[in-house]
C-alpha positions in Angstrom: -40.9 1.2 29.9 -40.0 -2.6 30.0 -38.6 -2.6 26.9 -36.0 0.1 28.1 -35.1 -2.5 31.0 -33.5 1.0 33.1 -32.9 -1.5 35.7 -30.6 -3.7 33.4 -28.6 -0.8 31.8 -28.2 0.8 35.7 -26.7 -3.1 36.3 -24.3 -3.1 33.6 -22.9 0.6 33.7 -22.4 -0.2 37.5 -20.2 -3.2 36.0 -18.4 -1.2 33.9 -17.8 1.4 37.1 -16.3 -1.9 39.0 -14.2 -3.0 35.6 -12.5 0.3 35.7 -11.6 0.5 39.6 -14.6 2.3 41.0 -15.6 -1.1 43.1 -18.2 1.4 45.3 -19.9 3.0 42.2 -23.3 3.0 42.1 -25.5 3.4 39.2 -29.4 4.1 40.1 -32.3 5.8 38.4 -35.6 7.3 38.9 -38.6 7.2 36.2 -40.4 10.4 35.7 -43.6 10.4 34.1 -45.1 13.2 32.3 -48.2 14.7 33.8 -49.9 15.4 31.0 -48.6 12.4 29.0 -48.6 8.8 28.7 -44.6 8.8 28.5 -41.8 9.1 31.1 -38.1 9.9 31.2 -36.0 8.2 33.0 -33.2 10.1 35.0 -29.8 8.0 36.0 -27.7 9.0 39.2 -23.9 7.8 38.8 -21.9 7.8 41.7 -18.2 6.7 41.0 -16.9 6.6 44.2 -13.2 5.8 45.0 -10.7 4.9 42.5 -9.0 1.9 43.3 -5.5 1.6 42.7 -2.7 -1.1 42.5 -1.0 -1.5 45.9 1.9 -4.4 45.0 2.0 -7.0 42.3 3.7 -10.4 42.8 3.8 -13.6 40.9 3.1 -16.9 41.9 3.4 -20.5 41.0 5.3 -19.9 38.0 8.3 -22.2 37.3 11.3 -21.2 38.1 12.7 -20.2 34.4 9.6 -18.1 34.0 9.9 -16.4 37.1 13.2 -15.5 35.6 11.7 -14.3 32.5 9.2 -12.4 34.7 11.3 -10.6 36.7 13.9 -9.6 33.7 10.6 -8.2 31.7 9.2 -6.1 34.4 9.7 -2.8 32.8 7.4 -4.0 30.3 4.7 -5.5 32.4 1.0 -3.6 31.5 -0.1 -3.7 35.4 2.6 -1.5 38.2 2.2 -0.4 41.3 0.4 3.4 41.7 -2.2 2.5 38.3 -5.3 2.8 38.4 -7.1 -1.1 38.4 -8.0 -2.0 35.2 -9.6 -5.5 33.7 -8.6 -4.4 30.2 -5.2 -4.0 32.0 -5.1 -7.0 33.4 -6.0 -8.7 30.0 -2.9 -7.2 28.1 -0.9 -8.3 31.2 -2.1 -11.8 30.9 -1.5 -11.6 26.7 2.2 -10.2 27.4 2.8 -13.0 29.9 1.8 -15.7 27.2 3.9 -13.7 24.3 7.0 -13.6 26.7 7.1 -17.4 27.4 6.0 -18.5 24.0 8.7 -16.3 22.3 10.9 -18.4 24.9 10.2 -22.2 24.8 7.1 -22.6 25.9 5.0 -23.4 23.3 1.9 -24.7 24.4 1.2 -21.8 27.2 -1.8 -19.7 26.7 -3.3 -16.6 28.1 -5.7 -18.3 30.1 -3.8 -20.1 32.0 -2.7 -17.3 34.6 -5.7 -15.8 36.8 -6.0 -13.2 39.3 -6.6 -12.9 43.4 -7.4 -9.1 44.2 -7.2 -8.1 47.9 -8.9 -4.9 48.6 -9.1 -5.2 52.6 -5.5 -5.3 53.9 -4.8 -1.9 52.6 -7.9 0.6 52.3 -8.5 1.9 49.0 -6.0 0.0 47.0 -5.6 -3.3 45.5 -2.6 -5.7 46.3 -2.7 -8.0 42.8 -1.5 -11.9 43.1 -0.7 -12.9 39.1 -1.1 -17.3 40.0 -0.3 -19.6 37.5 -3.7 -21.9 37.2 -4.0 -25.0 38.9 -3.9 -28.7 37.1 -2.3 -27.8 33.9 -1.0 -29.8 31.7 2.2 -31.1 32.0 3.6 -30.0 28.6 2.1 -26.0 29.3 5.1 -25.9 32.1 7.9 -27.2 30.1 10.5 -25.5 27.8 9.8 -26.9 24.1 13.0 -26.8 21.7 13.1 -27.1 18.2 14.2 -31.4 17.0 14.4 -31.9 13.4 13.2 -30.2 10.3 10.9 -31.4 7.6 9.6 -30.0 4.1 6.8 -30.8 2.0 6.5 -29.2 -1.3 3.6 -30.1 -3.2 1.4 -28.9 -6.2 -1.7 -29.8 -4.5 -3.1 -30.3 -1.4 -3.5 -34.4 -2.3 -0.4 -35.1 -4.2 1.8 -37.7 -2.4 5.3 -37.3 -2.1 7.9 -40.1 -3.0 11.3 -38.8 -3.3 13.2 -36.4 -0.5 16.6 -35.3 0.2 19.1 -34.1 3.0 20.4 -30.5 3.4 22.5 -29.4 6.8 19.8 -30.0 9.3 16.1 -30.3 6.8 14.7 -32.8 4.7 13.0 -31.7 2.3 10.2 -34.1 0.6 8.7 -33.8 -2.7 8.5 -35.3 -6.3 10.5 -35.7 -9.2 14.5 -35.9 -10.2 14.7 -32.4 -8.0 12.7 -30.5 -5.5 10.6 -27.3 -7.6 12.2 -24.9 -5.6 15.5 -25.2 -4.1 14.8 -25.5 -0.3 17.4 -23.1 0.6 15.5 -20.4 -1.0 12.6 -21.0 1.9 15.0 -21.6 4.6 16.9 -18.6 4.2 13.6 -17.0 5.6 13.2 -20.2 8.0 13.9 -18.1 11.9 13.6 -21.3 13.9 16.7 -23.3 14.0 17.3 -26.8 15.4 18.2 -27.3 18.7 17.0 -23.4 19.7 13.8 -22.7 21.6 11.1 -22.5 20.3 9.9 -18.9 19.6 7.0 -17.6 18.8 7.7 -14.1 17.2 10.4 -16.1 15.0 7.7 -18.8 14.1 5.5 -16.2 13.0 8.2 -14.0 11.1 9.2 -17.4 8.9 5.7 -17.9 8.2 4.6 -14.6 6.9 8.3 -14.5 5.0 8.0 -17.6 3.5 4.3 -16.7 2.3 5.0 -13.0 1.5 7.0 -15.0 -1.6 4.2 -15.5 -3.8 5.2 -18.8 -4.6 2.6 -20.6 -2.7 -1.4 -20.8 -1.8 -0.8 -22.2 1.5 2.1 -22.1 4.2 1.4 -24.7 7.2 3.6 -25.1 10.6 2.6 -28.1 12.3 4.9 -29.1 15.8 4.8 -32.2 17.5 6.5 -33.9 20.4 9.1 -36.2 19.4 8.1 -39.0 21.4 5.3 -39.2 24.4 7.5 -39.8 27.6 7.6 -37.4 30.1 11.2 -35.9 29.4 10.3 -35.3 26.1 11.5 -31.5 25.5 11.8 -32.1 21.5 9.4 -30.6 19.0 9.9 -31.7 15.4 8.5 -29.1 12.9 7.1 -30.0 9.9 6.3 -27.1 7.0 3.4 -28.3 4.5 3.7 -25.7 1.5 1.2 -26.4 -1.8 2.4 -24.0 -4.6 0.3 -21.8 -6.4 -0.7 -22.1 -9.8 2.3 -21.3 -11.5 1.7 -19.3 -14.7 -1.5 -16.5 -15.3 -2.8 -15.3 -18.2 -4.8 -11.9 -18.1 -6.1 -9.6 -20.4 -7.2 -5.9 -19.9 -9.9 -4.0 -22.0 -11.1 -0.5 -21.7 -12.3 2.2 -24.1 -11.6 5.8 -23.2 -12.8 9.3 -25.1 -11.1 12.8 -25.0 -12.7 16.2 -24.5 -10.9 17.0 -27.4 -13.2 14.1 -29.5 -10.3 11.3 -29.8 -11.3 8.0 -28.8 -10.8 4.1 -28.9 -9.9 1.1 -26.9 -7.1 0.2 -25.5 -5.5 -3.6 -24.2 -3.1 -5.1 -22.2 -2.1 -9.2 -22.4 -0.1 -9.9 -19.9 1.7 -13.2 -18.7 3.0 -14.1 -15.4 5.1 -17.5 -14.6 5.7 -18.1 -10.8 9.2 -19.4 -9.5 10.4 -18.9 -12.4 14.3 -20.3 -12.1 13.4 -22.2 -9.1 14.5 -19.6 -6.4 11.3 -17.8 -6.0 11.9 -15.6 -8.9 8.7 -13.6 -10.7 8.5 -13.5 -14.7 6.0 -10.8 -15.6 5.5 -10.0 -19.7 3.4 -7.5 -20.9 1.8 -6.5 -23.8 0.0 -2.8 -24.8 -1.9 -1.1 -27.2 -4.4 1.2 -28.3 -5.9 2.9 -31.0 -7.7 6.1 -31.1 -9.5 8.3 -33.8 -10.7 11.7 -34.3 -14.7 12.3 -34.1 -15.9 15.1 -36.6 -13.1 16.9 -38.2 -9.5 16.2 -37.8 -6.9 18.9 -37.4 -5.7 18.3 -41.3 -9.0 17.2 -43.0 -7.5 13.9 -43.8 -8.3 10.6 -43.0 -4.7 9.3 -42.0 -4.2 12.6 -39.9 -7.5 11.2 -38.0 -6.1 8.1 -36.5 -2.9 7.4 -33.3 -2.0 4.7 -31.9 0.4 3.4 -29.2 1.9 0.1 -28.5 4.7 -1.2 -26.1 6.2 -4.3 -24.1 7.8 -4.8 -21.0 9.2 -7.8 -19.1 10.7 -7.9 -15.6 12.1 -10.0 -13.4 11.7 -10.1 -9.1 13.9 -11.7 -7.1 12.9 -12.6 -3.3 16.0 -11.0 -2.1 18.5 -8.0 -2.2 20.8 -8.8 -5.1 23.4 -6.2 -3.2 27.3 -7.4 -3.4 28.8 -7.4 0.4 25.5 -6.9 2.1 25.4 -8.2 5.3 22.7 -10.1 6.2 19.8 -8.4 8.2 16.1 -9.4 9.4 13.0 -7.8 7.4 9.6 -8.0 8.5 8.5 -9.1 4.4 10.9 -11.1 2.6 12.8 -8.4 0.1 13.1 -8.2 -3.8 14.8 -7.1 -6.4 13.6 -5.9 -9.7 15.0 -5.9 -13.0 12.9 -4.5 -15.3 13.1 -3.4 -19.4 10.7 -1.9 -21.8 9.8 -0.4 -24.9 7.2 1.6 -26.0 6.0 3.6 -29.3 3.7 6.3 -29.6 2.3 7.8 -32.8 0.2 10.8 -33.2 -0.8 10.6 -37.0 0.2 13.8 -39.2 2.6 15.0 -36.7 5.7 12.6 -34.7 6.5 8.6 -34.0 8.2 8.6 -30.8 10.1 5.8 -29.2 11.1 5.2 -25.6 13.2 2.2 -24.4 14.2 2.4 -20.7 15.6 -0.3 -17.7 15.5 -0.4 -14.4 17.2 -1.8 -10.8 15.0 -1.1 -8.0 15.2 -2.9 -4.7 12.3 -3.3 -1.8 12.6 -3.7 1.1 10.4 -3.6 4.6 12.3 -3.1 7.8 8.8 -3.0 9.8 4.9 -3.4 9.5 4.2 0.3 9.0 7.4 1.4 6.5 8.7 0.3 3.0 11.8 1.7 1.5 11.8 1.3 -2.7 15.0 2.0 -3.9 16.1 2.4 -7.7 19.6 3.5 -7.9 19.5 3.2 -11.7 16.9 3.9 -14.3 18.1 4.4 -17.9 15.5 5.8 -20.0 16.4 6.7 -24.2 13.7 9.1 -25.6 13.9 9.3 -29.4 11.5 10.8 -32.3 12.0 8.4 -35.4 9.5 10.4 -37.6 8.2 14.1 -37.3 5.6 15.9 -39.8 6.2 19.7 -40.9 3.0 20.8 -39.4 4.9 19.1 -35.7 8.2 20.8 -37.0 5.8 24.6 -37.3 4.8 23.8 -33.5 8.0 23.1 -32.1 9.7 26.3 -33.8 7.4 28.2 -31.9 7.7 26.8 -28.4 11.1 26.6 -26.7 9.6 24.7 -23.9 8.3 22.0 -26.1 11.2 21.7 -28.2 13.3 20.6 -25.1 10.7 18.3 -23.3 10.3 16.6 -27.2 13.8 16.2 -28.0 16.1 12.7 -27.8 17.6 12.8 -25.4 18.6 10.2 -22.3 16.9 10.2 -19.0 19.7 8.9 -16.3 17.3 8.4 -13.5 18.1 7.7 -9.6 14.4 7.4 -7.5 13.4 6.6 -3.5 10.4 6.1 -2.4 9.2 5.5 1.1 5.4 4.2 1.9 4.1 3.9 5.7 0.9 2.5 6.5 -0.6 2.8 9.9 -0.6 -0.5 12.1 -3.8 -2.6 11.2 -5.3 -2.3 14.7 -6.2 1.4 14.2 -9.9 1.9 13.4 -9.0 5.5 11.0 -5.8 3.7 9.6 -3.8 6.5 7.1 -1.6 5.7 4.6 1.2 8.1 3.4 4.1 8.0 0.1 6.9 10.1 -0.8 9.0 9.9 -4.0 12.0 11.5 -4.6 14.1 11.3 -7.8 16.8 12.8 -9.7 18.3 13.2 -13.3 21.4 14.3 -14.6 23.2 15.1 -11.1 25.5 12.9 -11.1 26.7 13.1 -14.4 26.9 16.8 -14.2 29.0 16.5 -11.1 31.3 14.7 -13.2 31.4 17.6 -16.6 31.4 20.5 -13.4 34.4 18.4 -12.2 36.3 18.7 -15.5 35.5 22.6 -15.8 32.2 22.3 -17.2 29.7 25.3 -16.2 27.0 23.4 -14.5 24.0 25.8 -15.8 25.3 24.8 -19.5 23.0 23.2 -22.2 25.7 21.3 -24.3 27.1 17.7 -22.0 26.2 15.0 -23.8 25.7 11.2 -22.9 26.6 8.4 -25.7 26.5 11.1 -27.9 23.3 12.2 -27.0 22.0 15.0 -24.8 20.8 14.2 -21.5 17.8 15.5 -18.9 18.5 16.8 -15.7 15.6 17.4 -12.9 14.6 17.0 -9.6 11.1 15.8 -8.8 8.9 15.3 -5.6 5.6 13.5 -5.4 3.5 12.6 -2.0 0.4 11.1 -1.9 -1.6 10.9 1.5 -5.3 8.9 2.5 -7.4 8.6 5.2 -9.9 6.5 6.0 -12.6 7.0 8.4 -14.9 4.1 9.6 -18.5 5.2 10.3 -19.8 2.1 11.1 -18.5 -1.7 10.4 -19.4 -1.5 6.7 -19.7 2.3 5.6 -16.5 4.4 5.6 -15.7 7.8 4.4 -12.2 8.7 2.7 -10.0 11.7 2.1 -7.5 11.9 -0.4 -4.7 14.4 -1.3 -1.5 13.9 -4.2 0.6 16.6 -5.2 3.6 16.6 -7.0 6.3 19.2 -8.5 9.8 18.6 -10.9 11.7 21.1 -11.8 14.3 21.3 -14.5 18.0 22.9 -14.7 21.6 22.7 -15.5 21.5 20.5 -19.0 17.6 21.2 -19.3 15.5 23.9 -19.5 12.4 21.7 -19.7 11.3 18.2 -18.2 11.0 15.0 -20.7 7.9 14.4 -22.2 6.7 11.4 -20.0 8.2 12.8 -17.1 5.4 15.3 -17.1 3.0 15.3 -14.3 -1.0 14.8 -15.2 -4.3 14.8 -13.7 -7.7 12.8 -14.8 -9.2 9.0 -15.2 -9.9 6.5 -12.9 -7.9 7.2 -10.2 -7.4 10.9 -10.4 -10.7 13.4 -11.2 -12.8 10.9 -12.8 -15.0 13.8 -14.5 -12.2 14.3 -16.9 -10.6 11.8 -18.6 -6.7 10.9 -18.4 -4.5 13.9 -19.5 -7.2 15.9 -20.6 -6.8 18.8 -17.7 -4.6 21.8 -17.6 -2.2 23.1 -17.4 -3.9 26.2 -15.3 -6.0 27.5 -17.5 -4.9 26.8 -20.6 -7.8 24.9 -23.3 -6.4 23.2 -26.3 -8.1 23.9 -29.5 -7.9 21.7 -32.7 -5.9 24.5 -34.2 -2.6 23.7 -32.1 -2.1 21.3 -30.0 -5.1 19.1 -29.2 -3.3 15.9 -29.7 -0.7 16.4 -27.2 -1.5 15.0 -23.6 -2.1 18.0 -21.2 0.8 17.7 -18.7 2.5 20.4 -16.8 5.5 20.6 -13.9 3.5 20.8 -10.7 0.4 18.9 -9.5 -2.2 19.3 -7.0 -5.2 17.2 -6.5 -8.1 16.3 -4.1 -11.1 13.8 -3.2 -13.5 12.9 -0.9 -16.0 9.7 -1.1 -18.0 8.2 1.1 -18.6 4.4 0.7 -21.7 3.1 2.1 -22.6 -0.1 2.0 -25.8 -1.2 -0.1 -26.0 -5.3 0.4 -23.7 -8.3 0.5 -20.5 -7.3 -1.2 -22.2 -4.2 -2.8 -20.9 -1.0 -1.6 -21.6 2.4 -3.1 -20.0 5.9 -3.4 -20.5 9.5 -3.6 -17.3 11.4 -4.3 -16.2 15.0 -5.0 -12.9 15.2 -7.4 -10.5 18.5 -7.6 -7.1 19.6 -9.1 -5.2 20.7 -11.9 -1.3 20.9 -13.3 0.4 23.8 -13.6 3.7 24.8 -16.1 6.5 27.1 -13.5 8.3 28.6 -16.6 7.2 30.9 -18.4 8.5 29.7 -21.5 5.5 27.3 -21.8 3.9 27.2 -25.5 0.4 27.3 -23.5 -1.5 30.7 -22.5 -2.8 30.6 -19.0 -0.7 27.8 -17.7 1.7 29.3 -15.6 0.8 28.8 -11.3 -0.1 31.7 -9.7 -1.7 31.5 -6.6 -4.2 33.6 -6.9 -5.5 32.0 -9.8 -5.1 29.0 -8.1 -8.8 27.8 -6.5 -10.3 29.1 -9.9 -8.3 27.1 -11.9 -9.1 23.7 -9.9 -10.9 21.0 -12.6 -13.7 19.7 -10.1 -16.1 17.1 -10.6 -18.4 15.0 -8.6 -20.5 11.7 -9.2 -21.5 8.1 -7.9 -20.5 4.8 -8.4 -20.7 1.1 -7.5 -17.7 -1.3 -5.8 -17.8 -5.3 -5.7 -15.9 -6.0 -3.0 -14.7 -9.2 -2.4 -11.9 -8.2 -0.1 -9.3 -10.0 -2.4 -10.4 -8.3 -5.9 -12.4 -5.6 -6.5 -15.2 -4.4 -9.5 -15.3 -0.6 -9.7 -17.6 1.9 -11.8 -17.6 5.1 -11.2 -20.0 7.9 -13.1 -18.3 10.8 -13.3 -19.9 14.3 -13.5 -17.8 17.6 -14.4 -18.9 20.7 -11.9 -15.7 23.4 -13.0 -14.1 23.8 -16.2 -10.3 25.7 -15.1 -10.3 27.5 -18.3 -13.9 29.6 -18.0 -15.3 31.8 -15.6 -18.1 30.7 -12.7 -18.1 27.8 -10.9 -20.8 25.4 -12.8 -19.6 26.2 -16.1 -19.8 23.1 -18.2 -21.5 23.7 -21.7 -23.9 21.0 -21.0 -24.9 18.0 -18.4 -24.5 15.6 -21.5 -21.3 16.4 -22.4 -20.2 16.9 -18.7 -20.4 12.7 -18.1 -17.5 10.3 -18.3 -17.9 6.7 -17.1 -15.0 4.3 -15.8 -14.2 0.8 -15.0 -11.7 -0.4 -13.0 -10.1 -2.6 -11.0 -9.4 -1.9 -7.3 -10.4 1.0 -5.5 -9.1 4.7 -6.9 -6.9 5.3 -3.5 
């Protein structure tokens, strides 16, 4: 029994009794051996008692602008009269009193420097509370701190000396060089703390996470320190040390992927990143793609040339670290807002059948009113899909599918999107993380033809010549994660997704299409190589076109245990499918129903290993197909061998 130690744990649950307001618990316990047994239980008798509560609460010794700041707060306050006595109440009171001064002047007060004197005699059963301020403080603790001058360092590293500084308003800045590397009113536009205001603390630590949500730099420093030493010093000069962060990167992504259909090949991505990039802050990102893929075994022409695709593309964009917004006023964010201007150009080639081209630009602002919510705005995305070459054989396919004809065609894509993103506040131990997207084509110009005695339902409006789509389209994504323990956690994941076509089109672009499979998605299968419904391509038709469809639903659960160090594992299980809603699809069997629904979900399950290193993670995942959607039974893969697919990635899959 004395390892047990039943009188220690009857000691401590008696604490916890008297933490909580139960001053007269008792906590005892009684062994009770076994006759016929070396061993004993032990049986614990908890008496609570009364539950104390607050009588009054006063404050005292406080100076006499923090009384002031007391008494105009006292709605607020985390210990009132008529609750029941609480330490971890009294501990949030004590934290809110230190937040409340600091966010007004007083910048050297802490939490521990108010204590406690409980009197539970004068009035029976209740607890009259005295908040004191500590005796023998220091001097500077009482005293309201205000902000003196303004200083900024800007270095490339964390030794470089700085020789040459100038004057703006009320800053200096300090660096080295004919001009400062960024212009200084780019960080002081997100500087909160102003000379000659109080100091605040809520404002110190908005202009810190601001300035370092940027990018720009590896380290953001606020150092305060009296002006002088005499006692009617009030004067706290501030001084921001920021090193900048290597200013270009270079990366290059490599993978290999395979087809159920037999196509495979690698695939890269260079890519080239230059930091502050006009000296306000700004983002240059340039990418380059590729990748080439062949046919294994017979090709769908018997030649050679027919055998081999490829796909290659560019993009640059450009972030700002503000709203570019004419007549905006002005407002406070919790992260520093962008803007985004971005253009690309991609070409796809399926050999023997079409070239396709697709050149598209965007405007999309960011922005993050609070710590849980981000708002993505793109009030503008042009997108110009064109077919340069086409084969006869393509030509025979289209001619017999309405559906594909439309979603193949050139046409433009006039594109308005929202999105919206909440994550749960980082103190939650299950946090959840939730995304809706909402965007639009067509609408607007449609509105203008219907305006000018166009039917809106007609097929013929034109933009530059040039048909245009017209859809709506809703996507949500949703995870939750679920901490076991400190190290092993268990997540759910749901996406779904629908767009549905009208007025000037009967069927949605090609890569507006909605998809399931890879990495991310059911990592039995790989990318667009499931669906729609039921449908199975066969070499015969259609086997080089990616399997999309106009509604998407899909599901997974992993659990992530941790195996040593930074190694964590995971067991997941992987289901969904897309779905066509017309029936004017060129594929048998993928129309939704809902009855076919459940029997039609791709599944898969698997294992794989995560490197986590909190700041970049190393992911491979071994996939292992379960449920074909286009056969009968529910383990009805042709073989184990042929069931595997294996991935890595970066980051986890959601």
């Amino acid at each position: 029994m004395s390892w047990v130690n039943p009188a220690l744990r009857a000691s401590v649950a008696q604490s916890q009794l008297r933490n909580h307001g139960y001053f007269r618990g008792t906590v005892n316990y009684e062994e009770k051996p076994y006759s016929k047994h070396p061993k004993a239980k032990i049986a614990y008798h908890v008496d609570c008692g009364h539950l104390f509560t607050i009588d009054t609460v006063t404050y005292s010794n406080f100076p006499l602008n923090a009384d002031s700041l007391i008494a105009a707060s006292a709605d607020e306050a985390k210990i009132k009269s008529g609750s029941p006595f609480d330490v971890v109440s009294l501990d949030a009171e004590r934290n809110r009193l230190s937040n409340l001064f600091r966010n007004n002047g007083y910048y050297y007060y802490q939490p521990s420097y108010a204590s406690y004197r409980a009197d539970t005699v004068n009035t029976p059963g209740k607890v009259k509370l005295d908040v004191e301020l500590a005796d023998k403080l220091p001097e500077k603790a009482l005293k309201k701190w205000y902000i003196g001058n303004i200083s900024i360092n800007l270095r490339r590293t964390f030794m470089e000396e700085l020789k040459d500084s100038i004057h703006y308003y009320f800053f200096r800045a300090y660096f080295n060089g004919k001009k400062p590397p960024v212009r200084p009113r780019v960080i002081m536009s997100d500087m909160k703390l102003r000379h000659g205001q109080p100091y605040d603390y809520s404002k110190h630590t908005e202009s810190n996470n601001r300035i370092a949500s940027k990018g720009m730099f590896s380290s953001v420093d606020f150092q305060f320190t009296p002006r002088d030493t005499t006692a009617a010093c009030d004067t706290l000069d501030l001084l921001l040390n920021c090193v900048f962060d290597k200013p270009y990167d270079f990366y290059v992504e490599t993978n290999y992927k395979g087809k159920t259909t037999g196509r495979m090949g690698p695939a890269m991505t260079i890519g080239f990143t230059k930091r502050n990039a006009f000296r306000g802050g700004e983002k240059l990102d340039i990418n380059l793609n590729g990748s080439y893929e062949w046919q294994m075994g017979h090709s769908m022409s018997g030649s050679a040339d027919d055998a081999h695709s490829y796909q290659y593309g560019a993009d640059a964009s450009l972030e700002f670290p503000r709203l570019l917004v004419p007549f905006l006023k002005r407002r406070r964010y919790n992260v520093t807002p962008s803007t985004l201007l971005k253009a690309s150009s991609n070409v796809i080639n399926r050999a023997g059948f079409f070239k396709r081209h697709v050149v598209s630009g965007e405007l999309t602002y960011t922005f993050q009113p609070s710590a849980t919510s981000m708002h993505m705005f793109s009030p503008l995305t042009l997108q110009y899909d064109y077919m340069s070459s086409h084969s006869a054989k393509f030509d025979s396919v289209l001619n017999t599918s309405a559906y594909l004809q439309v979603s193949m065609k050139d046409q433009f894509v006039p594109k308005m999107k929202y999105t919206y993103m909440y994550t749960s506040p980082e103190k939650y131990r299950n946090p959840i993380f939730w995304q809706m997207s909402i965007s639009e084509a067509g609408n607007i110009l449609s509105a203008g033809y219907f305006a000018f005695g166009h039917k809106w339902n007609s097929k013929d409006k034109k933009m530059f010549k040039n048909p245009y789509a017209q859809f709506f389209k809703i996507e949500t994504d949703w995870r939750k994660k679920w901490s076991i323990n400190d190290h092993d956690q268990f997540v759910a994941h749901a996406a779904a997704g629908i767009i549905w076509s009208y007025g000037n089109s009967s069927a949605p672009p090609y890569n507006e299409q909605l998809y399931v499979g890879g990495a991310n998605s059911i990592r039995a299968f790989t990318m667009r190589t499931v669906g729609p419904g039921g449908y199975m391509p066969t070499e015969a038709t259609t086997s080089y076109l990616d399997q999309t469809g106009d509604m998407k639903l899909l599901f997974n659960l992993e659990y992530r245990p941790r195996l040593f160090g930074n190694l964590y594992g995971a067991v997941f299980l992987d289901a969904g499918n897309v779905w066509s809603l017309k029936d004017n699809d060129y594929r048998p069997e993928s129309k939704f129903e809902f009855k076919n629904m459940f029997s039609q979900m791709a599944m898969g399950t698997g294992v794989g290993l995560r490197y986590d290193l909190d700041f970049f993670v190393i992911r491979v995942d071994w996939g292992i197909g379960l449920h074909l959607p286009y056969k009968s039974g529910f383990y009805n893969v042709p073989s184990f061998k042929k069931s595997q697919t294996l991935h890595l990635a970066i980051g986890y899959p959601f």
